[in-house]
mmCIF file of the C-alpha atoms, coordinates in Angstrom:
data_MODEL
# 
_entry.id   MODEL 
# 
loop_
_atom_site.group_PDB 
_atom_site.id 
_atom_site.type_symbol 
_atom_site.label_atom_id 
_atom_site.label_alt_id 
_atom_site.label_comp_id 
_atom_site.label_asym_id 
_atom_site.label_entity_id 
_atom_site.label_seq_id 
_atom_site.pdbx_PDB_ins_code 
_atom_site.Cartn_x 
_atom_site.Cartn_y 
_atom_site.Cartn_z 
_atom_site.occupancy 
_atom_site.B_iso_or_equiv 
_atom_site.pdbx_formal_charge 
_atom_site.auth_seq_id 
_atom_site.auth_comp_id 
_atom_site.auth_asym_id 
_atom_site.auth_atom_id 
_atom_site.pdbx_PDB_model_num 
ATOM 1   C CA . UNK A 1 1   ? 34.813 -29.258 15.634 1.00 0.00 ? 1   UNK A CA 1 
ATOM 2   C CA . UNK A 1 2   ? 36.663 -26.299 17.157 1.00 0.00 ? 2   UNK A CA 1 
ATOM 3   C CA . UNK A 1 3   ? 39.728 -26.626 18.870 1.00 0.00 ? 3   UNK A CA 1 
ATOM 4   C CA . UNK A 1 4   ? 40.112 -27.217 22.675 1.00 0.00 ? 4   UNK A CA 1 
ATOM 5   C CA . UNK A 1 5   ? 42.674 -24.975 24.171 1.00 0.00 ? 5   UNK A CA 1 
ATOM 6   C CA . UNK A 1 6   ? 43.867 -25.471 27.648 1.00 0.00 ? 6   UNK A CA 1 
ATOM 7   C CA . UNK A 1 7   ? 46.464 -23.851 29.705 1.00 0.00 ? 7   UNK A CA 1 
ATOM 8   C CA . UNK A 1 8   ? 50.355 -24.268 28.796 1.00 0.00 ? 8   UNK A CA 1 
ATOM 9   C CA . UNK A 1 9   ? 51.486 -25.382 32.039 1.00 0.00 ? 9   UNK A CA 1 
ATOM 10  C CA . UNK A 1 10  ? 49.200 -28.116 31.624 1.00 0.00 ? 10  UNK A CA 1 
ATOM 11  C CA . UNK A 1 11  ? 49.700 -28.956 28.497 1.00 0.00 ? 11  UNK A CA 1 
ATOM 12  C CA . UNK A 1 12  ? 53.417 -29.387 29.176 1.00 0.00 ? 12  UNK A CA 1 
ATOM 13  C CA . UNK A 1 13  ? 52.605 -31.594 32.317 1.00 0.00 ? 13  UNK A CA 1 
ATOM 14  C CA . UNK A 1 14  ? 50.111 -33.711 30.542 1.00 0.00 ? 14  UNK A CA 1 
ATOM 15  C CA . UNK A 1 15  ? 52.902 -34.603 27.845 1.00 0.00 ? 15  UNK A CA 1 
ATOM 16  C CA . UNK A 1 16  ? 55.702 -35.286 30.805 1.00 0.00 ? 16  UNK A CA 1 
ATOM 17  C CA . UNK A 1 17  ? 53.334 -37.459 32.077 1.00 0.00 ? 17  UNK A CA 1 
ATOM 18  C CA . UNK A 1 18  ? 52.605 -39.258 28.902 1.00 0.00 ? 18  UNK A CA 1 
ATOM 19  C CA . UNK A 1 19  ? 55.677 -39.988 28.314 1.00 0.00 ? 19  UNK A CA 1 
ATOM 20  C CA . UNK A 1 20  ? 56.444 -41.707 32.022 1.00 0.00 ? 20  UNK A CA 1 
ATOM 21  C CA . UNK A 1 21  ? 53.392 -44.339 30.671 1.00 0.00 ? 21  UNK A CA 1 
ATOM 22  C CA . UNK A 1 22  ? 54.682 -44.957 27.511 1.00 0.00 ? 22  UNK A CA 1 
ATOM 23  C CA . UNK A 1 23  ? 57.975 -45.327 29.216 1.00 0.00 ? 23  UNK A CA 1 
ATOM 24  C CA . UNK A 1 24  ? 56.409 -48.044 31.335 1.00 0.00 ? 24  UNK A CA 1 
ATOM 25  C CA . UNK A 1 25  ? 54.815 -49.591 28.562 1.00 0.00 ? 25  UNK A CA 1 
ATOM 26  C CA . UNK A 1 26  ? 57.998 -50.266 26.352 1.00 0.00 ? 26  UNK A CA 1 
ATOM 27  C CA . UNK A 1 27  ? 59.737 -51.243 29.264 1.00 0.00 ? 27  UNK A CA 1 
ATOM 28  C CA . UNK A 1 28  ? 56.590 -53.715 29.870 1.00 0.00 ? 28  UNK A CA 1 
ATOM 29  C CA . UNK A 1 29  ? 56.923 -54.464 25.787 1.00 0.00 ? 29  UNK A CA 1 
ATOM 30  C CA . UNK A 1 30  ? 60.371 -56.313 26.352 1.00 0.00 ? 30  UNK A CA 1 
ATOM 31  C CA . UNK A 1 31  ? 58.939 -58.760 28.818 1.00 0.00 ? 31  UNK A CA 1 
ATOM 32  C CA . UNK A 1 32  ? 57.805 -60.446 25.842 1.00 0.00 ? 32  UNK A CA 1 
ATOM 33  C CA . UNK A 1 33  ? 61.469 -60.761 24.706 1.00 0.00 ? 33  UNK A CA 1 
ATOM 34  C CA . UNK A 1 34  ? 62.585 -62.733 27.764 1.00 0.00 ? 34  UNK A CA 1 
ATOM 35  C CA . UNK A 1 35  ? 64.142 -65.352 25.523 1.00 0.00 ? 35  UNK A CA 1 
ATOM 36  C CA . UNK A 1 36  ? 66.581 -62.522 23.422 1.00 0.00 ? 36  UNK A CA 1 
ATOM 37  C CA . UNK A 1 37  ? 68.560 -60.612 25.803 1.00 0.00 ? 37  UNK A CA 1 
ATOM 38  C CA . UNK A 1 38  ? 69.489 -57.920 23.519 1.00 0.00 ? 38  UNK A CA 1 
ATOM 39  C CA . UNK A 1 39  ? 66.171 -56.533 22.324 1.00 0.00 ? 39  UNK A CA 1 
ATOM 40  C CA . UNK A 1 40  ? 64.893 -57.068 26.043 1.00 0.00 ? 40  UNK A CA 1 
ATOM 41  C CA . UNK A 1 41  ? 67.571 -54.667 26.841 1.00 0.00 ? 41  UNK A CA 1 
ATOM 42  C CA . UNK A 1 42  ? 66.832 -52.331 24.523 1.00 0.00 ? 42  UNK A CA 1 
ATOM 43  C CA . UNK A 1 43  ? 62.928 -52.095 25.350 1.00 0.00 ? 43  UNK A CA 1 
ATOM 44  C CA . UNK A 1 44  ? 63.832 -51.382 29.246 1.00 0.00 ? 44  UNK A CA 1 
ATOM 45  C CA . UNK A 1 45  ? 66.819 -48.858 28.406 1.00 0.00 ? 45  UNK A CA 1 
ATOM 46  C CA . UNK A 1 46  ? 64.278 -47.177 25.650 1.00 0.00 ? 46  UNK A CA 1 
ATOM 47  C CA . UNK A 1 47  ? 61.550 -47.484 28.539 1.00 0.00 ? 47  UNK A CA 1 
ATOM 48  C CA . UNK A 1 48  ? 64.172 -45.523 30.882 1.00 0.00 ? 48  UNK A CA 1 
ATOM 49  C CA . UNK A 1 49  ? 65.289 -42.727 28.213 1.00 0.00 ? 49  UNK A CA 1 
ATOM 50  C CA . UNK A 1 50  ? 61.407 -41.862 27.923 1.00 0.00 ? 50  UNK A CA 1 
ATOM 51  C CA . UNK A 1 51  ? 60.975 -41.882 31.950 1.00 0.00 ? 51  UNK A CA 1 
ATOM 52  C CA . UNK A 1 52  ? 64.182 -39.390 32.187 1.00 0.00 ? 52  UNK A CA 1 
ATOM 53  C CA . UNK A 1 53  ? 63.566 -37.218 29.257 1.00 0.00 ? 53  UNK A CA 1 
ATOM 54  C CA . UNK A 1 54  ? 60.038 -37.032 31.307 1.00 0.00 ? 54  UNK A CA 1 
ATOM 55  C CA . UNK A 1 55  ? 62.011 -35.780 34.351 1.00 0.00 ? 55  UNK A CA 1 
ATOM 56  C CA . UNK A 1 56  ? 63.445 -32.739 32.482 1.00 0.00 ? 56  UNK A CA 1 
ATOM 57  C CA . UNK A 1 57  ? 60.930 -31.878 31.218 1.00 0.00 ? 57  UNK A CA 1 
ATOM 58  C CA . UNK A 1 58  ? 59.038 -31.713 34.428 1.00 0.00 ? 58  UNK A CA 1 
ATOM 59  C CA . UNK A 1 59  ? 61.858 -29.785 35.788 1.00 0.00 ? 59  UNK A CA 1 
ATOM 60  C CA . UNK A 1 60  ? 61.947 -27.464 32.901 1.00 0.00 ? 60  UNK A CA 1 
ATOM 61  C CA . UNK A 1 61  ? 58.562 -27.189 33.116 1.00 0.00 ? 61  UNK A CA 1 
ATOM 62  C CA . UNK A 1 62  ? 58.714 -26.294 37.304 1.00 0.00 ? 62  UNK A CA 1 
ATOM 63  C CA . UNK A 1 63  ? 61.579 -23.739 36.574 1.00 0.00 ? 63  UNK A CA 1 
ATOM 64  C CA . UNK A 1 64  ? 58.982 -22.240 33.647 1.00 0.00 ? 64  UNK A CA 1 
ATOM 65  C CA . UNK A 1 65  ? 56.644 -21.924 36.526 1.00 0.00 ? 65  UNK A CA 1 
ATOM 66  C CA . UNK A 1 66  ? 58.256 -20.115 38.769 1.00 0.00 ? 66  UNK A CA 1 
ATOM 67  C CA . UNK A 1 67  ? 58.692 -17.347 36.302 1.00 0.00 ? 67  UNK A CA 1 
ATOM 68  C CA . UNK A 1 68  ? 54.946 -17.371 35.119 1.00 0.00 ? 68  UNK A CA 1 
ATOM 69  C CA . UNK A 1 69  ? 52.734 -14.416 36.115 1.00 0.00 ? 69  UNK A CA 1 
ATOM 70  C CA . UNK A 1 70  ? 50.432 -15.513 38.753 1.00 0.00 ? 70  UNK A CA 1 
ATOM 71  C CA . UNK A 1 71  ? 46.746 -13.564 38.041 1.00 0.00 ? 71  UNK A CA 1 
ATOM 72  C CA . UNK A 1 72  ? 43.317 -13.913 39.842 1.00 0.00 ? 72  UNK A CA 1 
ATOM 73  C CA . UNK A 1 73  ? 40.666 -15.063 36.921 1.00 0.00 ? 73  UNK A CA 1 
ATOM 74  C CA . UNK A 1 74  ? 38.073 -12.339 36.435 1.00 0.00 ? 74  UNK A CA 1 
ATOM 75  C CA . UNK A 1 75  ? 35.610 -15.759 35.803 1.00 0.00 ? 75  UNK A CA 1 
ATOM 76  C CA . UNK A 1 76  ? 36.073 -17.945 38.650 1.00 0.00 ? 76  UNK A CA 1 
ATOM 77  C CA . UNK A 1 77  ? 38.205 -15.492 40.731 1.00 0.00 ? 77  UNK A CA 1 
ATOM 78  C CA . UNK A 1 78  ? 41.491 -18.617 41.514 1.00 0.00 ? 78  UNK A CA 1 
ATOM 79  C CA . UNK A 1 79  ? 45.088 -17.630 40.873 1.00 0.00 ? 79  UNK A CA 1 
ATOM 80  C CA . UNK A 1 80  ? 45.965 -18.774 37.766 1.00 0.00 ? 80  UNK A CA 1 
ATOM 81  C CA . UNK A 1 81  ? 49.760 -18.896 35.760 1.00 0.00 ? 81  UNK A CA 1 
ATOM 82  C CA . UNK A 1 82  ? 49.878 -16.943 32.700 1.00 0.00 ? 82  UNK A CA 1 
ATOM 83  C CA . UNK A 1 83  ? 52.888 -18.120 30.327 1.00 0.00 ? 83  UNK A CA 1 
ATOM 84  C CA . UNK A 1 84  ? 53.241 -16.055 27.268 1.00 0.00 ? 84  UNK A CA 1 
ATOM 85  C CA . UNK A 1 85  ? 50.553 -13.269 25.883 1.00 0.00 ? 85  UNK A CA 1 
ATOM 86  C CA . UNK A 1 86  ? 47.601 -15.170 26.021 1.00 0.00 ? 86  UNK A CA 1 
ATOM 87  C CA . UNK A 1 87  ? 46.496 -18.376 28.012 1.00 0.00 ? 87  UNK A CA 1 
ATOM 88  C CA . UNK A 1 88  ? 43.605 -20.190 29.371 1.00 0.00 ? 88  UNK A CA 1 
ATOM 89  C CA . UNK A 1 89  ? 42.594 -20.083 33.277 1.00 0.00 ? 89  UNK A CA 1 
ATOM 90  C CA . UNK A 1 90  ? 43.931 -23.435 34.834 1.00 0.00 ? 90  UNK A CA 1 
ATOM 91  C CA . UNK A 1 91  ? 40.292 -23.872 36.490 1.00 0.00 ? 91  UNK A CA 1 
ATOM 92  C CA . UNK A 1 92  ? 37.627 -22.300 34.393 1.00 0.00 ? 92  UNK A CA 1 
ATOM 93  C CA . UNK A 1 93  ? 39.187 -22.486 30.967 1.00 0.00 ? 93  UNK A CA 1 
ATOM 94  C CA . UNK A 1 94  ? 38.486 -18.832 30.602 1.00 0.00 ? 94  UNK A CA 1 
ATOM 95  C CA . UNK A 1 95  ? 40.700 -17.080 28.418 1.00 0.00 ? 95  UNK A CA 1 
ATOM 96  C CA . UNK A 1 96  ? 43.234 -14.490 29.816 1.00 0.00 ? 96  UNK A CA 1 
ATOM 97  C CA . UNK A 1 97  ? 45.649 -11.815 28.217 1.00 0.00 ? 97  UNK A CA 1 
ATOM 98  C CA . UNK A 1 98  ? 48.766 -9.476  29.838 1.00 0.00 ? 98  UNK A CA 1 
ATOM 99  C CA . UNK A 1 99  ? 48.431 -7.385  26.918 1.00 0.00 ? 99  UNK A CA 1 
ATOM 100 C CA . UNK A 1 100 ? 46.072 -4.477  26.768 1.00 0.00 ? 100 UNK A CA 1 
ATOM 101 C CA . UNK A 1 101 ? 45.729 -4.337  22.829 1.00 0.00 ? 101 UNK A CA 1 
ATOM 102 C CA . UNK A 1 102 ? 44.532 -8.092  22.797 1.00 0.00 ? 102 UNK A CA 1 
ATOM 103 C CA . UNK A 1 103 ? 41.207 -7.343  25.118 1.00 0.00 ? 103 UNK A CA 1 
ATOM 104 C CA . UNK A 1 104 ? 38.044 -7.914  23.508 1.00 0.00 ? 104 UNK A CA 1 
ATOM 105 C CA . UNK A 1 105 ? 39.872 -9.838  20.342 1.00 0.00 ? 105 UNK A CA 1 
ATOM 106 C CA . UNK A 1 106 ? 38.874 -13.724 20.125 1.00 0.00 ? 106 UNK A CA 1 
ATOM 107 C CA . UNK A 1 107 ? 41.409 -15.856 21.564 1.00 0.00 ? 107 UNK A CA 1 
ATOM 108 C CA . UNK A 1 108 ? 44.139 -17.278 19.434 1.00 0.00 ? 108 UNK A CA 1 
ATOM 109 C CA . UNK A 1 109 ? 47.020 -18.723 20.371 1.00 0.00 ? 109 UNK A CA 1 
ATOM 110 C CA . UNK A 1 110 ? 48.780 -17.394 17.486 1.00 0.00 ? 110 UNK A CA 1 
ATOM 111 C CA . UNK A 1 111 ? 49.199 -14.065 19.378 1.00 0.00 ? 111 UNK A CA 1 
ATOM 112 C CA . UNK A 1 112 ? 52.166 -15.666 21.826 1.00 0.00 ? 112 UNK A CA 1 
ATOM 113 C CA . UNK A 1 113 ? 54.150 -16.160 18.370 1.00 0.00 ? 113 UNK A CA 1 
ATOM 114 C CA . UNK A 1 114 ? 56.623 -13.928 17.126 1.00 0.00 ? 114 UNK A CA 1 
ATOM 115 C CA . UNK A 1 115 ? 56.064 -12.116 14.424 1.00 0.00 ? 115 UNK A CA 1 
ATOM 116 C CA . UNK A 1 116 ? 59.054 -11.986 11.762 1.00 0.00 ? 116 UNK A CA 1 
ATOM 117 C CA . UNK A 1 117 ? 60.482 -8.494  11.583 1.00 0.00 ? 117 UNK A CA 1 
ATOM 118 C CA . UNK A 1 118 ? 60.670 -7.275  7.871  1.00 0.00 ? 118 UNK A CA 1 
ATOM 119 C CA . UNK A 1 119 ? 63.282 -4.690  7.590  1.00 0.00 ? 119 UNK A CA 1 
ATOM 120 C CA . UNK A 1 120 ? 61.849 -1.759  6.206  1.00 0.00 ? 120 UNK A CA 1 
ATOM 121 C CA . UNK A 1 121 ? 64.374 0.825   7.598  1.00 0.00 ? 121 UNK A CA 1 
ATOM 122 C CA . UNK A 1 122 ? 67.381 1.874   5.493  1.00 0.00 ? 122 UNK A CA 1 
ATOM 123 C CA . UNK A 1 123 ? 71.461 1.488   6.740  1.00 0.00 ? 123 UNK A CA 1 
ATOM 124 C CA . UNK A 1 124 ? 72.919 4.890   6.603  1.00 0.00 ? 124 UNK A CA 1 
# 
């Protein structure tokens, strides 16, 4: 089965939003430990650190945005957020480069990697 891409931006979302219902759900978990204090208290305190660390990262994720390259989809023809070399339309799932040498070339999402620099130049 091949792999389903999506966009980054939603990707990012989708796991920010995740973690707000496991969040809920441990904090729902220490109902059942009405009886012990202690480990009820540390089911709703675990249930908060997921819901916060889920608030940075949708704010890191909003600030990401901002920066993003807004382009028109040559498929369904919607502004769409570019992060990186390559990326998938938010919309249409259509895949979408910045870079000119990528066109044509299957998508991978190894291309928004860095490559390691070997260092083939000599120190005078």
């Amino acid at each position: 089965m091949a792999k389903a891409y999506s966009n980054k931006i939603n990707k990012i979302r989708s796991f920010a939003l995740g973690l707000i219902f496991f969040g809920v759900i441990i904090m729902y978990g220490g109902i059942f430990f009405r009886d012990n204090p202690i480990i009820m208290l540390i089911f709703i305190s675990l249930g908060m650190l997921s819901i916060l660390f889920s608030m940075v990262v949708y704010f890191w994720i909003g600030m990401l945005s901002t920066k993003a390259v807004v382009v028109t989809c040559p498929n369904c023809d919607k502004p769409t957020k570019v992060l990186g070399r390559v990326d998938m339309c938010m919309h249409c799932r259509e895949p979408l480069t910045l870079d000119p040498d990528l066109d044509g070339k299957e998508f991978n999402e190894d291309y928004n990697k860095k490559k390691k620099q070997t260092s083939g130049s000599t120190e005078s």
